[in-house]
C-alpha positions in Angstrom: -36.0 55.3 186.8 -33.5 55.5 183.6 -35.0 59.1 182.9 -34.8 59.8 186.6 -30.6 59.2 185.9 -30.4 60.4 182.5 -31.4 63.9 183.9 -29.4 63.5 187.3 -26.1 62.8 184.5 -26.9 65.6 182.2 -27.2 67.9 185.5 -24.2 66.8 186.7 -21.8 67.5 183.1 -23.7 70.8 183.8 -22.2 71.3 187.3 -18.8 69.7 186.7 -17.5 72.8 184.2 -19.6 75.5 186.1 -17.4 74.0 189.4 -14.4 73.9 187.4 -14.8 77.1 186.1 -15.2 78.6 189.6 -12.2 77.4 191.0 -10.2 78.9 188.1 -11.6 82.4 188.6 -9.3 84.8 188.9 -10.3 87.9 191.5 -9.0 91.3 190.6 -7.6 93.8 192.9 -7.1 97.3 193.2 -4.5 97.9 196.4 -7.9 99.8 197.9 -9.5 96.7 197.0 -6.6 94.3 198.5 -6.2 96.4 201.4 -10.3 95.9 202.1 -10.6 92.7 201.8 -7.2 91.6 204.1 -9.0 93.8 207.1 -11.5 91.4 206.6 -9.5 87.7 206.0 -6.4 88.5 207.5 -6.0 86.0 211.1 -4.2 88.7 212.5 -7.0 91.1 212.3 -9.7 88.2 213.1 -7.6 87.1 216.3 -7.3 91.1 217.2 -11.3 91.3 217.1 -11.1 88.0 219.4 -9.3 89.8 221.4 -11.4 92.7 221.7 -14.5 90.1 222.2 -12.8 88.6 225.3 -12.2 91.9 226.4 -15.8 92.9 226.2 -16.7 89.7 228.7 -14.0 90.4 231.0 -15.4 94.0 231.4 -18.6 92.0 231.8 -17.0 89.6 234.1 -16.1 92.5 236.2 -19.4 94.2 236.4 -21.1 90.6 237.7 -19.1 90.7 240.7 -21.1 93.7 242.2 -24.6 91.9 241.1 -26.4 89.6 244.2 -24.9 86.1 244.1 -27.1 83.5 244.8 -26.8 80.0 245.4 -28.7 76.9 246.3 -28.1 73.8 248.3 -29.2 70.7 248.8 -27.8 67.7 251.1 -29.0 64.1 252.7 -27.5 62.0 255.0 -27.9 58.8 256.3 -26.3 58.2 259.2 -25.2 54.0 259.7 -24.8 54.6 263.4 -26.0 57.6 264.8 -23.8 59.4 266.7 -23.5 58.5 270.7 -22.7 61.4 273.6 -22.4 60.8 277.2 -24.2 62.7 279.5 -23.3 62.5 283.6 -25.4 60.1 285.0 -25.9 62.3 288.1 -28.7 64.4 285.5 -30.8 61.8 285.1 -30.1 60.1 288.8 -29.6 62.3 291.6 -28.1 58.9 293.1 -25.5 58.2 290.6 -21.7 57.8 291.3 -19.9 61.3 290.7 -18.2 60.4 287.3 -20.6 57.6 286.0 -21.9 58.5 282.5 -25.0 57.6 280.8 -24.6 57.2 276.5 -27.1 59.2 275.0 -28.3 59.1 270.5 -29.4 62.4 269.4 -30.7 63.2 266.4 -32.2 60.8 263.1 -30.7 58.1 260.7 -32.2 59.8 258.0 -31.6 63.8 257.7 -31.5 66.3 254.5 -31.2 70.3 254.2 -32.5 72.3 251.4 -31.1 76.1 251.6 -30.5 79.2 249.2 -28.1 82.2 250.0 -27.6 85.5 248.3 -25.2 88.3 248.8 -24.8 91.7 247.5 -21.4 93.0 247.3 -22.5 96.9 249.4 -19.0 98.9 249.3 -15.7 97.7 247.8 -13.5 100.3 246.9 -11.5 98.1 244.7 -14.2 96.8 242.7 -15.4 100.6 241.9 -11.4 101.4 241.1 -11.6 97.2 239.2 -14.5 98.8 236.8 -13.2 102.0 235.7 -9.6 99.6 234.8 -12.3 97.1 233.4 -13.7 99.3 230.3 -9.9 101.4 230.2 -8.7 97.7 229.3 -11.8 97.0 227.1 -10.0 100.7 225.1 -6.6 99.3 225.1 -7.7 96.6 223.2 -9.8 98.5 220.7 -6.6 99.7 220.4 -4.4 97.2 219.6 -7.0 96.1 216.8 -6.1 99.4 215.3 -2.4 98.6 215.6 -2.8 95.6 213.5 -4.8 96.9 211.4 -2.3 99.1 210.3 0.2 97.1 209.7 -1.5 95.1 207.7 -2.0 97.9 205.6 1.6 98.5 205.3 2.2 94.9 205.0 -0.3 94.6 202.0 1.0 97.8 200.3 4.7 97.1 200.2 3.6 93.3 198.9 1.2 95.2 196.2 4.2 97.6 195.0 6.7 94.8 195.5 4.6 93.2 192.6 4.1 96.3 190.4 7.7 97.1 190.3 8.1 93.4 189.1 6.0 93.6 186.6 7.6 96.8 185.3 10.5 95.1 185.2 9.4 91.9 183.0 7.8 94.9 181.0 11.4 96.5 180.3 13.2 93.1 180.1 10.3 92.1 177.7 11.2 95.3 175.4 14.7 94.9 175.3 13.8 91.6 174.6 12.3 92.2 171.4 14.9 94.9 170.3 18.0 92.9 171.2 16.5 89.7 169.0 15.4 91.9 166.3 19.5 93.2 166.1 20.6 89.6 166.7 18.6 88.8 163.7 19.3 91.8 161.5 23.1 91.1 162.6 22.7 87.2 161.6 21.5 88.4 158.1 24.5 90.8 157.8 27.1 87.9 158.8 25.5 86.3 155.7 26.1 88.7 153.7 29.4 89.1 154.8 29.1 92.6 156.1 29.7 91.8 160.3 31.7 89.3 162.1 31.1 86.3 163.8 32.0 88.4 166.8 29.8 90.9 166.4 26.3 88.1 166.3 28.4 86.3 169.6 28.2 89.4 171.5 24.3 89.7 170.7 23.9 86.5 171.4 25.6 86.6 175.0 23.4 89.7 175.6 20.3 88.0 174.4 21.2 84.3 176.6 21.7 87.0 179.7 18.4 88.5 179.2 16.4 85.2 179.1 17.8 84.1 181.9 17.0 87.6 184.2 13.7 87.3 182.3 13.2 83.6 184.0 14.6 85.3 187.2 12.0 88.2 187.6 9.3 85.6 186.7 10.2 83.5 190.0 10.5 86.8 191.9 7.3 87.8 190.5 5.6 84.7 191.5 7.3 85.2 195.1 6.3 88.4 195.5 2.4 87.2 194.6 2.3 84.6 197.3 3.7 87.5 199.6 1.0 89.8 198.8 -1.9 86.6 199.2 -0.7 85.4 202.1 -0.6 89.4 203.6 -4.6 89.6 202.2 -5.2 86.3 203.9 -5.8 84.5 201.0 -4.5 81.1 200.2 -1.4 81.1 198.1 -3.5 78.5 195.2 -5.3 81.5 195.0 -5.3 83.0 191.6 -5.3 86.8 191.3 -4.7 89.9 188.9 -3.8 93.7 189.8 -5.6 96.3 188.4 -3.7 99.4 189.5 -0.3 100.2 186.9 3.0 101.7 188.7 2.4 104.9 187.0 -0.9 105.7 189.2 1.1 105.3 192.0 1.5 109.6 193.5 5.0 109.5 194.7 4.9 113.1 194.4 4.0 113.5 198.3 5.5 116.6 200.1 6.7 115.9 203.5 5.7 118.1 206.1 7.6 119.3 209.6 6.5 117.6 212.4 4.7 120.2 214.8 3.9 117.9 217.2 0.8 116.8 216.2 2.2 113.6 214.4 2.0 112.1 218.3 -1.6 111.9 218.8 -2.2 110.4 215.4 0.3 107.8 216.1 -1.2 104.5 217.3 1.5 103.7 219.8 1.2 106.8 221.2 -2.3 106.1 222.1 -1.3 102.8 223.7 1.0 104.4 226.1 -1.5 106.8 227.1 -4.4 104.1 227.5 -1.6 101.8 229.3 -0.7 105.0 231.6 -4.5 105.4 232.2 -4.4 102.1 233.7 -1.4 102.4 236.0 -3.0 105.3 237.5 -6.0 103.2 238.4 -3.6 100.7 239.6 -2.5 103.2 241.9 -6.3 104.2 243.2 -7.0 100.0 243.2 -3.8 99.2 245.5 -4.9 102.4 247.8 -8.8 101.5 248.0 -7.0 98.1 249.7 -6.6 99.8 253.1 -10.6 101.0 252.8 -13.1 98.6 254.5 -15.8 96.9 252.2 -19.4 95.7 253.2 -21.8 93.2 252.2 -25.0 91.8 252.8 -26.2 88.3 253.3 -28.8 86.7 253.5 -30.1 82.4 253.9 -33.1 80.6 253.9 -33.3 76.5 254.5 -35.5 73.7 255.7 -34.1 70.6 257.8 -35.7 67.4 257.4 -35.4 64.7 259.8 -36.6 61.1 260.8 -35.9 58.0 261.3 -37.7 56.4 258.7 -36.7 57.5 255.1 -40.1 57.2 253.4 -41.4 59.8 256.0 -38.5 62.0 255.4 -39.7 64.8 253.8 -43.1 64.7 255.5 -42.2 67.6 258.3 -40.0 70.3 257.8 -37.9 72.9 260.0 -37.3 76.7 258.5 -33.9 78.3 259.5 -33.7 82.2 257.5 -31.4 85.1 258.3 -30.4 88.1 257.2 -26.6 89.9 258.3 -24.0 92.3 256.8 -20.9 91.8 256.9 -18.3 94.4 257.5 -14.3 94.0 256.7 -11.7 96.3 258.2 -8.2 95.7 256.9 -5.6 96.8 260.1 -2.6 95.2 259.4 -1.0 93.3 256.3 2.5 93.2 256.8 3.4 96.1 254.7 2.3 93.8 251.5 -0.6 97.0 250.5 1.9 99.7 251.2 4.8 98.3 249.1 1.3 97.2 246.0 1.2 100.9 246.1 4.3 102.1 246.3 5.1 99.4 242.7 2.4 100.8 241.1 3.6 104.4 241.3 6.6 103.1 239.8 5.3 101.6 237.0 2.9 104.7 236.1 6.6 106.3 236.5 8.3 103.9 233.8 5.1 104.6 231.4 6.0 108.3 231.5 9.5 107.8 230.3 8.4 104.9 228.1 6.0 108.2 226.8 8.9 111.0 226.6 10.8 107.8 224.8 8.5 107.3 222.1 8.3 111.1 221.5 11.9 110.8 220.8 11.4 108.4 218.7 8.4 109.3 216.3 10.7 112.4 216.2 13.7 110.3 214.9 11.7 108.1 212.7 10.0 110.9 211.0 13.0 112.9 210.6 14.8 109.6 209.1 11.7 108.9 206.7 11.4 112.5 205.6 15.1 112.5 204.5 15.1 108.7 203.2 11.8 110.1 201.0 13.5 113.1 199.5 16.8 111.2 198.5 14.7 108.6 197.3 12.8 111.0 194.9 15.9 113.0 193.4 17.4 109.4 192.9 14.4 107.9 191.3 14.1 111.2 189.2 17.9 110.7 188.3 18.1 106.8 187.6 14.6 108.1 185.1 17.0 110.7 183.4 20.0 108.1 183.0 17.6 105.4 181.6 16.3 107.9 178.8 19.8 108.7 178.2 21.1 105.2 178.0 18.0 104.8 175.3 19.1 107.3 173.1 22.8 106.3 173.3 21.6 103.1 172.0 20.0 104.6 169.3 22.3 107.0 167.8 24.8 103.7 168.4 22.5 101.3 166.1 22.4 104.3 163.6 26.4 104.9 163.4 26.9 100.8 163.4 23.6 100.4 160.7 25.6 103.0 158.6 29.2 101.3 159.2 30.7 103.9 161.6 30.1 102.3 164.2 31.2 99.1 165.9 29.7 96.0 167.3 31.5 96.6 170.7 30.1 100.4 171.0 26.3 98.9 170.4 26.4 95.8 173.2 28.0 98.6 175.3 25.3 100.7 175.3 23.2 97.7 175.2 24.4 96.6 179.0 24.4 100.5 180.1 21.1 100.7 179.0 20.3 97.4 181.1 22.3 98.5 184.1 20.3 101.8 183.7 16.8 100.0 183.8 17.7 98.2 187.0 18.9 101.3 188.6 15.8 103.1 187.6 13.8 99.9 188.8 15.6 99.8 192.7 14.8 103.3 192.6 11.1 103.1 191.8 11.0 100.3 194.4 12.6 101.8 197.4 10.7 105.1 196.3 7.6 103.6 196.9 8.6 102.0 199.9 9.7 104.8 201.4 6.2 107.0 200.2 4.4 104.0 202.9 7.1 104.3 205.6 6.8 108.2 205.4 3.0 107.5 206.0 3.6 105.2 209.0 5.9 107.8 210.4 3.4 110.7 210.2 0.7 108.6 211.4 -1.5 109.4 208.0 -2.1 105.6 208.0 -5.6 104.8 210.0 -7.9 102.3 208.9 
């Protein structure tokens, strides 16, 4: 027994750090990678397949209304006093007073029915008209799973650039960090000496104090904009992960292109109007195959039991079968059919303009994209060229100070340009790459 639990207690300090060291793993993403796996875990995207399950049993549903229908019954019945008719007298006695009455029992105490019926649904021009709608509403919400689909992507990609761009900005924060201390130290040592002023380390310090504090402020929003991205994946936010692509393998060299009219049919909404106008035509043919007759067939089979003892109930039987169709003309409904009709024209009519809208629009958003993507490269190219710039000013400033012909006041000048510069160049690089995925979107190059 003892070496039973000495070997169930070394298996377990075994499985305690293995365990422990699996809930500390940290997964590694690529934004191909993230984007995979939140088509995958994303609820949005599960509840959109959901969706598209329902819609494959209502299409089912439909079908099973043309099938046969059968159903069986079953029924006893004991009657406490059987039921009493009168009869004239004057049938049984040819003597009797006119209006004398005679009460008469018929039928059992005990009686029970077993029976089946079936029907098959023969013509129904609203059923045919329900099918066709049936499987057009199965596409529209294959459909909408694509919708989602892609935005999540573009959810997932702005939250995967929103943390790049953060991390390339603790990177630059983290480099002036380590120049600015190295010149408050080497300015310290100077005051020693007597070569500086007090004035001149103060300023450096200021600088410095700012730049820890932005530092501590990026770290938050870095933090923030990792919860974002998790929570777009459909991970939890305890989750622990790690990007593998930099910001400088992002392409933002894209050339937009002219819309020629093909960016409609590869936009998703686009396709939803059409599927949705699809089914207000069949709405149409559905309300009109109202005024057609429809036909069915029937049929029934039962045996009655009967006695008045119940133990010899079931002992004799009495068959009842038929067979019958059933044939329904519609002649008049108040108007209620023509006026179904006349609603659904006007529907299919409001999908047309909703259609002719949306062209406007895909041509308004593109246009809008196309120009918000060029500004947004000349300016990131710009805010590039004035962060260089701001370097070197710095560092012809340290020489002219290091060498005495310069001042302390000309060096944490260029010190703050050169940090206004950086967070230009960094809301640049961010709305750049936000623009490359809305420029996507807008040409419809985004399909997953």
């Amino acid at each position: 027994m003892k070496k039973q639990l000495y070997i169930l207690l070394f298996g377990l300090s075994l499985a305690f750090p293995a365990m422990a060291q699996q809930k500390d793993t940290t997964a590694s993403f690529s934004l191909q990678d993230a984007i995979n796996y939140s088509l995958t875990h994303q609820v949005n995207i599960k509840n959109a397949k959901i969706d598209e399950q329902i819609a494959s049993n209502t299409v089912k549903k439909t079908i099973g209304i043309g099938l046969p229908q059968v159903s069986a019954s079953a029924d006893f019945n004991d009657f406490l006093k059987v039921a009493t008719s009168l009869l004239p007298a004057i049938i049984f006695d040819k003597d009797a007073a006119p209006g004398e009455f005679i009460p008469v029992q018929f039928g059992t105490k005990y009686n029970s029915t077993l029976g089946i019926n079936a029907t098959q649904l023969l013509f129904d021009g609203s059923y045919l008209v329900g099918l066709k709608a049936s499987k057009t509403y199965k596409e529209l919400s294959t459909k909408n799973t694509a919708r989602t689909r892609i935005e999540t992507v573009v959810a997932v990609t702005k939250a995967y650039y929103s943390v790049l761009v953060s991390n390339e900005q603790l990177t630059l924060i983290d480099a002036n960090l380590e120049r600015l201390r190295k010149s408050l130290s080497d300015t310290e040592q100077m005051l020693k000496n007597g070569f500086v002023e007090k004035i001149d380390v103060d300023r450096l310090s200021v600088l410095n104090n700012n730049l820890i504090t932005e530092r501590e402020n990026v770290i938050r929003l870095l933090a923030l904009n990792l919860n974002l991205l998790k929570f777009q994946m459909g991970l939890t936010v305890n989750s622990n992960i790690t990007l593998l692509d930099k910001i400088t393998s992002v392409n933002t060299d894209q050339t937009p292109i002219l819309n020629d009219g093909t960016v409609y049919q590869k936009r998703i909404e686009y396709s939803l109007l059409q599927t949705q106008k699809k089914l207000n035509e069949l709405d149409v043919k559905r309300y009109k195959s109202a005024f057609l007759p429809n036909l069915a067939a029937f049929a029934s089979y039962s045996r009655s039991f009967q006695n008045d003892s119940f133990s010899s109930l079931y002992d004799k039987s009495f068959p009842t079968s038929l067979v019958g169709l059933k044939l329904s003309i519609p002649i008049i409904s108040g108007g209620q059919k023509l006026y179904d009709v006349r609603n659904a024209k006007l529907e299919s009519l409001k999908t047309d303009n909703n259609l002719i809208n949306l062209q406007n629009a895909i041509d308004l958003e593109v246009a809008q994209a196309q120009t918000t993507y060029l500004n947004g490269q000349k300016s990131l190219e710009n805010q590039k060229r004035n962060m260089e710039l701001a370097k070197e000013v710095l560092r012809v400033t340290k020489i002219k100070y290091d060498q005495g012909v310069g001042s302390s006041l000309e060096v944490t000048t260029a010190e703050t340009s050169l940090k206004e510069a950086q967070n230009n160049y960094i809301n640049a690089l961010y709305d750049m790459l936000i623009n490359k995925v809305n420029l996507d979107k807008a040409l419809g190059n985004i399909n997953y």
